[in-house]
N, C-alpha and C positions, 0 to 999 in steps of 0.2 A: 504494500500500500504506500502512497505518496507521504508524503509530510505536510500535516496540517500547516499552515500559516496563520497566526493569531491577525483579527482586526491591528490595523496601527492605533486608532483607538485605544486598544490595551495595553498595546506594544510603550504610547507615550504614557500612559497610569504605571506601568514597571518600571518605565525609566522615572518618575518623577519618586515613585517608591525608592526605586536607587537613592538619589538624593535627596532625601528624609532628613539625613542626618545632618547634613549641607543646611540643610533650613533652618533646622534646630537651632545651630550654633552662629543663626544671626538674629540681630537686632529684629526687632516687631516690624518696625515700619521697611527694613530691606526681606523680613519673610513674604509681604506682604506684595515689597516688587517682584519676588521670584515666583508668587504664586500667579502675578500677571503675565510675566512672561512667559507660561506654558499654558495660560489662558489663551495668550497669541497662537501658540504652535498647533494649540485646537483650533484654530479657525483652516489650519490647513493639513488635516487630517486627511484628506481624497487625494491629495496630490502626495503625500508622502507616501499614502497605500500604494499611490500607483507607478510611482518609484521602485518601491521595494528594496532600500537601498542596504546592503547589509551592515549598515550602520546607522541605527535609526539616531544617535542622538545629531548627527548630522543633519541630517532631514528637520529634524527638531529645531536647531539651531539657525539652520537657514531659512525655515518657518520664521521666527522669530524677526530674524535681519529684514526681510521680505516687510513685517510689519512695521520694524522701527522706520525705515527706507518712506513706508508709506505715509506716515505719522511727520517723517522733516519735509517731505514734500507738500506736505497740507501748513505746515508750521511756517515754513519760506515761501508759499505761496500769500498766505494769509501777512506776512510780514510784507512782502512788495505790495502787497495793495496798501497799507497803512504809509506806505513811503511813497506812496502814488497818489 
């Protein structure tokens, strides 16, 4: 029989389990950034399934970048118009 392959979905809940203890050992208000930033990496959940990349915290990460990217372009956008 083949090899099952887990949802990335879960794939990112094991990895963010990985990093548990990572969380722990910060401040409230930076556990609080790290729980946003794989808040981000859920929003692109289909694209990293359909990757399949054998390194999921990659996927994850460049999830991530993908939203900060989107986040200074709305931020520098909204900046030139103020200077406009």
């Amino acid at each position: 029989m083949g090899r099952t392959v887990l949802p990335f979905s879960q794939v990112l809940e094991r990895e963010y389990e990985e990093w548990k203890k990572f969380r722990r050992a910060l401040r409230k208000e930076d556990q609080e950034a790290f729980d946003r930033l794989f808040d981000r990496a859920r929003l692109h959940v289909q694209a990293a399934a359909y990757t399949s990349h054998p390194w999921p915290l990659e996927s994850i990460l460049l999830s991530i970048c993908l939203e900060h990217e989107k986040l200074l372009a709305e931020i520098l956008g909204k900046l030139g118009e103020v200077k406009s």
